[in-house]
Every structure is written in C-alpha cells, then in structure tokens.
C-alpha positions in Angstrom: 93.6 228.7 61.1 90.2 227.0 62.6 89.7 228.2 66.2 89.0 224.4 66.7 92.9 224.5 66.6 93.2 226.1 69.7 90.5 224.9 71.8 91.0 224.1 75.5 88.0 221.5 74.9 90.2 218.6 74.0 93.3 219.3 76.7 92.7 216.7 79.3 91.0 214.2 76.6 91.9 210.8 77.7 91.8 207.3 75.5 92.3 204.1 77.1 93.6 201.1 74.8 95.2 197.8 75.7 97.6 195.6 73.5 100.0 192.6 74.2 103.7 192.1 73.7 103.7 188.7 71.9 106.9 186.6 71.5 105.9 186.7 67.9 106.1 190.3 67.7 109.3 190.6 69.3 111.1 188.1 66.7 109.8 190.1 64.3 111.3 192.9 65.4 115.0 191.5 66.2 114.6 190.2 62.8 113.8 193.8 61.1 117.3 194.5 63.5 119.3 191.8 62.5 119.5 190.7 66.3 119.8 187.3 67.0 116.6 185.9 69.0 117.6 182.9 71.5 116.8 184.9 74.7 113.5 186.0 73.6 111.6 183.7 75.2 108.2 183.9 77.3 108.7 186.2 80.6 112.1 187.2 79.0 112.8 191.6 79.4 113.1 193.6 76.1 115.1 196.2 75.1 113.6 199.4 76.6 113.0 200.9 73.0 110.9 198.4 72.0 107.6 199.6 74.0 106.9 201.8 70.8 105.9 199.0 69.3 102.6 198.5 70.9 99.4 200.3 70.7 99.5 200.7 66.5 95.8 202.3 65.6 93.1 200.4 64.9 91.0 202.4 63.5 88.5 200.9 61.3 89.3 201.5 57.5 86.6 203.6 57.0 88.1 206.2 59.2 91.0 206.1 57.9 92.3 209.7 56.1 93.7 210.8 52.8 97.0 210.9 54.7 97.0 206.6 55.8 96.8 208.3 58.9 93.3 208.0 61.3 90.6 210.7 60.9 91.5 213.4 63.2 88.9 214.9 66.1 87.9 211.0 68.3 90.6 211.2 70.6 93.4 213.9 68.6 91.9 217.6 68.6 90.7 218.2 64.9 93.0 220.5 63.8 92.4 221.7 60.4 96.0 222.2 58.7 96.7 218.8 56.5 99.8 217.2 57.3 100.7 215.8 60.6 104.1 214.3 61.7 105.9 213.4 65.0 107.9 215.9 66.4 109.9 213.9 69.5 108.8 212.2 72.8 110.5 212.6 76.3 110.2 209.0 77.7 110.8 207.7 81.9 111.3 204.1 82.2 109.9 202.4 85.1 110.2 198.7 84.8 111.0 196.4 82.3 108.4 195.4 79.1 108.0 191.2 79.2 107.6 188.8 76.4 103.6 188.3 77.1 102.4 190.9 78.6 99.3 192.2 78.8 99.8 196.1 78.6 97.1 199.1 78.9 98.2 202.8 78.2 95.9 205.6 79.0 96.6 208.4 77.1 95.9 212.2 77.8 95.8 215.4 75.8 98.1 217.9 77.8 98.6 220.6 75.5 97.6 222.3 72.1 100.0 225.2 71.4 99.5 226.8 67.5 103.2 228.7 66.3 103.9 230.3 63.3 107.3 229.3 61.8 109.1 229.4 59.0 106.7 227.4 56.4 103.5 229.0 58.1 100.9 228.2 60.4 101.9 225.3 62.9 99.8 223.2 65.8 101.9 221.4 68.7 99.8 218.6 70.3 101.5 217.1 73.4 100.0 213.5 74.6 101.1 212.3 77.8 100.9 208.1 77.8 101.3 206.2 81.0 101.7 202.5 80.1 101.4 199.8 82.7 101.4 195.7 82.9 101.1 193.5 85.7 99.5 196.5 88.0 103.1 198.3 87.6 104.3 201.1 85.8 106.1 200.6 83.2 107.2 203.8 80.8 105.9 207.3 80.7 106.3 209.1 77.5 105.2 212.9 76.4 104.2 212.8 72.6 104.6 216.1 70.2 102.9 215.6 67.3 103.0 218.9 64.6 100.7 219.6 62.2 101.4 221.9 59.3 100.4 223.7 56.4 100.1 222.2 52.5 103.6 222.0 51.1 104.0 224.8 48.8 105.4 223.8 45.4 108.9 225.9 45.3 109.4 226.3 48.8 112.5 226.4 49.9 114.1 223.7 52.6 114.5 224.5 56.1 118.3 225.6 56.5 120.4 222.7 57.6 121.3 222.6 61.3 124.6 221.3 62.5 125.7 217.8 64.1 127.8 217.8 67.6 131.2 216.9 66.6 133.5 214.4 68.8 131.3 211.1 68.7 132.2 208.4 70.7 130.9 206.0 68.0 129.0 206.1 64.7 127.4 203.1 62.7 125.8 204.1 58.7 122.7 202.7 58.0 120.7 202.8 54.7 116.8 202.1 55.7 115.5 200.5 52.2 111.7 200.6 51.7 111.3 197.2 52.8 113.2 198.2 55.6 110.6 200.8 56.3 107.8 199.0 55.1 108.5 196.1 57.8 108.6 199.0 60.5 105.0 200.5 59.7 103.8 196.9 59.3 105.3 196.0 62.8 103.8 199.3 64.3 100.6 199.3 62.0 101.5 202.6 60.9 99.3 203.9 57.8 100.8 207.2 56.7 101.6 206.8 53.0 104.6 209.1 53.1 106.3 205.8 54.4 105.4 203.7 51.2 103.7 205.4 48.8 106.2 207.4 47.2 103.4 209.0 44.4 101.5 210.7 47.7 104.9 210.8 49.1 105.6 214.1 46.2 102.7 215.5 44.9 100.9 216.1 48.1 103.3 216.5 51.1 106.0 217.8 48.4 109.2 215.2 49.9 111.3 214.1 47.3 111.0 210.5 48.4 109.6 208.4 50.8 110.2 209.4 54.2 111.8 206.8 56.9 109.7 206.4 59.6 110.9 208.8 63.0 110.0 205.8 65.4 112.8 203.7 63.1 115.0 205.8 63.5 115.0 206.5 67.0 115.1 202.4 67.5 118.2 202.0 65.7 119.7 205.0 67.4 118.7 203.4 71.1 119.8 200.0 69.8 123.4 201.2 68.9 123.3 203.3 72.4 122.0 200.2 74.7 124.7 197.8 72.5 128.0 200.2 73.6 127.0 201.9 76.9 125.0 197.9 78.3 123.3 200.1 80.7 119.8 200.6 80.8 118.6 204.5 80.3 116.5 206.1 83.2 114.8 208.3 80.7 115.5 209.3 76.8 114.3 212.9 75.1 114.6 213.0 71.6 113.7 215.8 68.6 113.3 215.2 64.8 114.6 217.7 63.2 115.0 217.2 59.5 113.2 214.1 57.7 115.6 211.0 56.5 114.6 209.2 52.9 114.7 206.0 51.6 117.8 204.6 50.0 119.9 207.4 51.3 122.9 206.3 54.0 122.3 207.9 57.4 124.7 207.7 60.2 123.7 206.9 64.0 126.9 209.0 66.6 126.5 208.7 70.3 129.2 209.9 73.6 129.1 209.4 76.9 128.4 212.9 79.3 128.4 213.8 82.5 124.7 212.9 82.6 124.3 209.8 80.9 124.6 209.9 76.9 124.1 212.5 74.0 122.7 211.1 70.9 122.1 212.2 67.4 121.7 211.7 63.1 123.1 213.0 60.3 121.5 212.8 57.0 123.9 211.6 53.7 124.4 215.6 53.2 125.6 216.2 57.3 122.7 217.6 58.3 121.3 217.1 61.9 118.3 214.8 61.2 117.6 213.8 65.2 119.1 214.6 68.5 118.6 212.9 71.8 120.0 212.9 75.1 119.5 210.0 77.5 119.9 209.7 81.7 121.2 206.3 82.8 120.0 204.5 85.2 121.8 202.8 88.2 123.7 199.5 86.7 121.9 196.6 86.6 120.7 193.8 84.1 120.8 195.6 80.8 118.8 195.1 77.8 
C-alpha cells in the first residue's frame, strides 16, 4: 500500500461548495418516491433525509476516473487501492432544509485510518460536512468512505451477518435500474457500478449492478419518518453488505428506549444496512 495512504498531509483538508434546494429538485425526488407533491411549495420544510441530495460533484469530465467516480487526490487523499465505496454517515440535524434555499457545506478531512480485513488491504476516510443556509446550521454529517483492493476473481463473499428480529414494521421494495438510475441522476452520482452492469462484473467483480447506499438509506428514513411522524435528532447508519438491482429488499424498523433501530435485509436475509436514530422533541414533522 502507497504511504500516500496514510499521510497526515490531507487530515484537516477542507473544500467549500455551495448548491441550492430547488422546488424542481424536490418534485423530482417525491416523484422517484411515489410521494405526492402538493405541499412542496417555495419556503415549504423537507423531509430531513433529503439534504443528501445536494452537493452532487461537479467535476469537470475530464477528471472524471475509470470508476465514474472524480479523480482522487483535489480535495479526497489519493489513496492508491482502486475501488471506493460508502461505508455509513452519523448525521445531527439542526434546522430544517427549505424549498429554495441557498445552502453552503464546508467539508473537512478528519481522519485516514488504513485496516486490513478480510479481502486485504483497506483505507477508512472520515469527512466531516457542516452544511448551513440562511446564516443557520442546518445538518452535520461524518462521512466514511472505504477504499479497497481489486476484486479477486474467485473470492469468496463476506459471511452473511444476521438481521434483528421483532420489527415493528417492514415494507419490500425492488429498486429497478431506472429506479437507480433516477437516484444517481438526482444526486449526479457517476460511479458505473450503479448503471453500467459490464464494469459492474469484470472490474469490481458484483454480480450485478449495485443499488446506490444513499437510496437505500432514503427509503429506509422515509418508511421511519412515515410511522414514527417525529422528526429524528440525529441518524447513524452502516452498509454492510451491497443490495442489487431487480432483487426484493425489505426496509424493518421498532421503536427503543432511545428513539428507533433501523435496518435491511437483502432477498437471501442478510443484514444489508443497520441504523439507529435519536428523536427529537415533538414538533412539526416531515
């Protein structure tokens, strides 16, 4: 592994961008949810998932790398293994996003941690993003992004791990590749494991195109915010296991002494994602 991996250089890096949450962008994204849209007008509070949304890269094309993904080492350390993918976020919410608004996020390198696991070498990359509009703070979130080795042709799956048992309530979903297609056009999201299914198993060795984690998580909020109508204080979540295209996965969620435990199963059982969520105190809910 590169010693550039591991170097202390790019810990405290910070990248400043701005973006704004258009009305247009917000029916797009209750129509990718099947949610009706009447209340999404200008000024009007969004569900609290829907930050993630903002703030897709714009890099230019040419910097753009084999992966759909933008060329690592401007802002994210340039870590040499090939494949990089989302690990989880831990997310406080402040104040409500609004239809409009003009939103800056200043974004900060806080750690680079290499492991070794079971399918070799690994790099952890935690980015710590402080989004703000109208001069107030409106979501903190702590990013893990893992990059990993070549897959190995042969090599064996990770061993499944198992679900909670008990939920509260469970919905099945089967994201479709339009389904996934509209997400990473939403969120400008490049990476051709998401759509280009070729890529998708010669060179990162899925058997199909992978659903986008982001998607995932937004569903699994969505069902969360539509039985609990409380607003979360702050929401940690962990992929686990990647989900594929065309294959049913099922959303569970209970209530706990501190606010809500969420998770995914994958169309064999498997524990795809879990998350737990603090509430916040009741108010207006979205």
């Amino acid at each position: 592994m590169d010693t550039s991996d591991t170097s202390k250089d790019w810990i405290g890096r910070t990248e400043r961008a701005t973006d704004q949450m258009t009305r247009q962008a917000a029916l797009r994204t209750a129509a990718l949810l099947d949610l009706p849209s009447d209340d999404l007008t200008d000024g009007a509070a969004l569900p609290q998932g829907w930050y993630a949304l903002l703030f897709g890269a714009l890099a230019p094309q040419s910097e753009i790398g084999p992966d759909g993904h933008p060329r690592k080492g401007d802002f994210l350390p340039p870590v040499s293994l090939p494949r990089r993918m989302f690990a989880g976020r831990r997310v406080a919410f402040h104040a409500p996003l609004r239809i409009g608004d003009e939103v800056e996020r200043v974004s900060e390198i806080a750690k680079i941690e290499p492991k070794q696991g079971r399918s070799g070498h690994m790099v952890f990359v935690t980015v710590i993003h402080r989004i703000r509009a109208r001069g107030t703070a409106l979501v903190t979130e702590e990013q893990d992004i893992v990059y990993r080795e070549a897959a190995q042709p042969g090599a064996p799956a990770p061993a499944p791990q198992a679900p909670p048992s008990g939920a509260a309530w469970s919905r099945t979903v089967t994201p479709d590749p339009v389904m996934v297609f509209r997400y990473s056009a939403l969120t400008y999201n490049g990476h051709r494991i998401h759509y280009d299914a070729d890529y998708t198993r010669t060179v990162e060795g899925y058997p199909e195109r992978v659903v986008n984690g982001g998607l995932t998580t937004l569903l699994l909020l969505e069902l969360a915010r539509a039985k609990l109508k409380q607003p979360f204080a702050t929401v940690a979540t962990r992929n686990l296991r990647p989900l594929f295209v065309d294959r049913p996965i099922i959303l569970n969620g209970r209530p706990t002494a501190q606010g809500v435990e969420l998770w995914v199963t994958d169309d064999t059982g498997a524990l795809a994602l879990s998350a737990s969520a603090e509430l916040a105190p009741q108010g207006p809910a979205r």
